[in-house]
C-alpha positions as CSV (number, residue, x, y, z in Angstrom):
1,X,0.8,-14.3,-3.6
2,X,3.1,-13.4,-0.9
3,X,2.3,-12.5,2.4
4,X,4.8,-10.1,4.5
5,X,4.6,-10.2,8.2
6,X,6.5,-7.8,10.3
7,X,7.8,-7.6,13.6
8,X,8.0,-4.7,15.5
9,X,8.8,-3.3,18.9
10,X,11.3,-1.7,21.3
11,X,14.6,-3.3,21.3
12,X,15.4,-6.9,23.6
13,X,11.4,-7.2,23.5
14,X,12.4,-10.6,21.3
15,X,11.9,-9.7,17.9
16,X,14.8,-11.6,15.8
17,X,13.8,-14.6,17.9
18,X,10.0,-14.8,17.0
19,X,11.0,-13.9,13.2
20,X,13.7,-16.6,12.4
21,X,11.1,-19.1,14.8
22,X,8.1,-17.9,12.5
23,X,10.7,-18.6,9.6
24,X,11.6,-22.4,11.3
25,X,7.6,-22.7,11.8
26,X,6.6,-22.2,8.1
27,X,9.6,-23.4,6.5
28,X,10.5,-20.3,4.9
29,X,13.0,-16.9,4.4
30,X,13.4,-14.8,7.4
31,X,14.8,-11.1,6.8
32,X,17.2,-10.1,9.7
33,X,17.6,-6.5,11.3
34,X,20.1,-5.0,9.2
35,X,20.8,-2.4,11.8
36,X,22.6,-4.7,13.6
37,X,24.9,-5.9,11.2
38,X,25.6,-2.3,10.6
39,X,26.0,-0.8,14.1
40,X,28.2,-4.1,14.6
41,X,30.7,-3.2,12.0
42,X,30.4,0.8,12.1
43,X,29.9,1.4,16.2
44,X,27.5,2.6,18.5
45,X,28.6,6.7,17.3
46,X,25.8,6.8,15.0
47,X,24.3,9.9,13.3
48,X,21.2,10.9,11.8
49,X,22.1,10.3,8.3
50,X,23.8,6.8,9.4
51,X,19.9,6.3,9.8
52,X,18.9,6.8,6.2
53,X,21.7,4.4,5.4
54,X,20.5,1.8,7.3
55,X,16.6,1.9,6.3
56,X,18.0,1.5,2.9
57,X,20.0,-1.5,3.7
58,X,16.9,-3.1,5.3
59,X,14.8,-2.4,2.5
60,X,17.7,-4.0,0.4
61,X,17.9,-6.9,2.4
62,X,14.1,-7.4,2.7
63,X,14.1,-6.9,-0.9
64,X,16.4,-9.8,-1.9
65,X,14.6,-12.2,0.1
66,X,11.4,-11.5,-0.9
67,X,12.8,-13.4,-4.2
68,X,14.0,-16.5,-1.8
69,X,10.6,-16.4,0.2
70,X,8.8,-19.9,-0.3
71,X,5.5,-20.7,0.6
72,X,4.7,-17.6,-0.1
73,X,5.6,-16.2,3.5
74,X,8.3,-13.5,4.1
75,X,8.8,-12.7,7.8
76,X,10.4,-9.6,8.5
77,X,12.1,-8.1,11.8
78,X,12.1,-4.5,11.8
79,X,10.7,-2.1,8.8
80,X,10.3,2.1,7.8
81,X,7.7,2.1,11.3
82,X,10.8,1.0,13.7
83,X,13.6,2.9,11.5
84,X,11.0,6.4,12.1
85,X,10.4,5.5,15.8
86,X,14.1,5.7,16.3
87,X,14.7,8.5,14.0
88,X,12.6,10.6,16.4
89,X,13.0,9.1,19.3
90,X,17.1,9.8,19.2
91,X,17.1,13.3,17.0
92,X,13.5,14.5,17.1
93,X,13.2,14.2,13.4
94,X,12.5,11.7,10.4
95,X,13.8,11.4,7.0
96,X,11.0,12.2,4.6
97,X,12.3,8.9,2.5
98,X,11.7,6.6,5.7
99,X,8.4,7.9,5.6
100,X,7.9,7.7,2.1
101,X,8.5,4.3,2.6
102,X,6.0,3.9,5.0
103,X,3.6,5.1,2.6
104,X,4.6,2.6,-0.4
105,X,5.7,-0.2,0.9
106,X,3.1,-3.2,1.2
107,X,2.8,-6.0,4.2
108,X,0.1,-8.0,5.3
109,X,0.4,-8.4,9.3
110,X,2.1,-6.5,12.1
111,X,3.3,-8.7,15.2
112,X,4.0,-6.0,18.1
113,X,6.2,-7.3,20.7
114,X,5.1,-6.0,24.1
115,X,8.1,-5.1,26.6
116,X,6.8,-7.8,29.0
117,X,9.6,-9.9,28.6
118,X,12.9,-9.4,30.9
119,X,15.2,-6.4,28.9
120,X,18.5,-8.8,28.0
121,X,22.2,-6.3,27.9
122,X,23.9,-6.5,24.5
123,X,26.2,-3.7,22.9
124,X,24.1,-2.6,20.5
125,X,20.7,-1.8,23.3
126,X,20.4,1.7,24.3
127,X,17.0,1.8,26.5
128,X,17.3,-0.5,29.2
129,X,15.0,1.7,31.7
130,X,11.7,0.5,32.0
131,X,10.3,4.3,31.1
132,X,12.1,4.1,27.7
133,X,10.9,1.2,27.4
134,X,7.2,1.7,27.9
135,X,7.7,5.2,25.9
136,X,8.7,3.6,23.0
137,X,6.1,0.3,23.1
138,X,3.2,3.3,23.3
139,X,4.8,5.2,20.0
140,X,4.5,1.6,18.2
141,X,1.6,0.8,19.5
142,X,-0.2,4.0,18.2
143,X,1.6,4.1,14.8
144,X,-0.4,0.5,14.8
145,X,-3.8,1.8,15.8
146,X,-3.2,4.7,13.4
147,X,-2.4,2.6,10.2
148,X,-4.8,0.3,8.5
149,X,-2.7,-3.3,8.0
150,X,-3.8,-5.6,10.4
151,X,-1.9,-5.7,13.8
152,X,-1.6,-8.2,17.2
153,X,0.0,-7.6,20.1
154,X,2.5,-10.4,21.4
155,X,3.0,-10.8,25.0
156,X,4.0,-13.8,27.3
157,X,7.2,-16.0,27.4
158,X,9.0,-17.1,24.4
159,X,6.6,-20.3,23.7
160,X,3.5,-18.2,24.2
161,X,4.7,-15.4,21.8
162,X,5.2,-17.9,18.9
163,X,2.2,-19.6,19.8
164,X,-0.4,-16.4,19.9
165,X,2.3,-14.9,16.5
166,X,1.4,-18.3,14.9
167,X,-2.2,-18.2,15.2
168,X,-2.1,-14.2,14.0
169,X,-0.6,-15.8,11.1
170,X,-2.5,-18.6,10.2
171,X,-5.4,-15.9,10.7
172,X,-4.1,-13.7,7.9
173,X,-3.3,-16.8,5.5
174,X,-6.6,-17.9,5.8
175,X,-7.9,-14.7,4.6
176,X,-6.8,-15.7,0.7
């Protein structure tokens, strides 16, 4: 049976790295943050409802590779939990289908990147300030506390988060 890990967090705190090294690690599918590839070909001028249309993209996305997942490990980076944080963090508000989505959607894990590693400038990050920053890591870290999949926290450098993510994983296959 498939197992879907997700990574989560504040932007730049290294979650598209520890997903496709995850992926690398256990020889297996890795879905992408579609918000990128969206804000990359639409701009930075984003709305509300632009939000909607990318949590459905990134459900799309996660969708199709659930199908090319093998060993029966799907790693994820970003899902509803990071599209809602952002819907209220930027507008105050959340699309009752995001949190639908919430509701319905199954995974197995939650890998919560702390913000402990050194913010890295692109054009798509928004919150370099280190109170964003910590803002957002405490609204993750209580819509973890408050949901019942089990979570870990990953701090340290690169080779320590992929070290402590792969033994949260090997925790949760082990479980079958």
């Amino acid at each position: 049976m498939l197992k879907k890990i997700v990574v989560i967090g504040p932007e730049s705190t290294g979650k598209s790295t520890l997903s496709q090294q995850l992926a690398e690690h256990y020889q297996t599918a890795w879905v992408p943050e579609y918000a990128r590839e969206y804000l990359l070909r639409n701009g930075m001028q984003y709305s509300f409802e632009d939000l909607l249309t990318i949590a459905k993209g990134q459900l799309a996305v996660e969708d199709k590779l659930v199908l090319e997942a093998k060993k029966d490990l799907l790693f994820i980076d970003t899902n509803m939990y990071v599209m809602k944080v952002w819907c209220e963090f930027v507008f105050g508000k959340c699309h009752q289908w995001i949190l639908d989505r919430i509701v319905d959607r199954d995974y197995d894990l939650y890998l919560l990147c702390n913000i402990d590693l050194p913010w890295v400038k692109d054009e798509l990050r928004e919150y370099p300030d280190v109170n964003s920053r910590l803002a957002l890591y405490n609204i993750y870290k209580d819509a973890m506390i408050n949901q019942e999949v089990p979570w870990r926290e990953i701090i340290g450098n690169y080779a320590e988060r992929l070290q402590s993510a792969v033994r949260a994983v090997d925790d949760c296959i082990s479980l079958n």
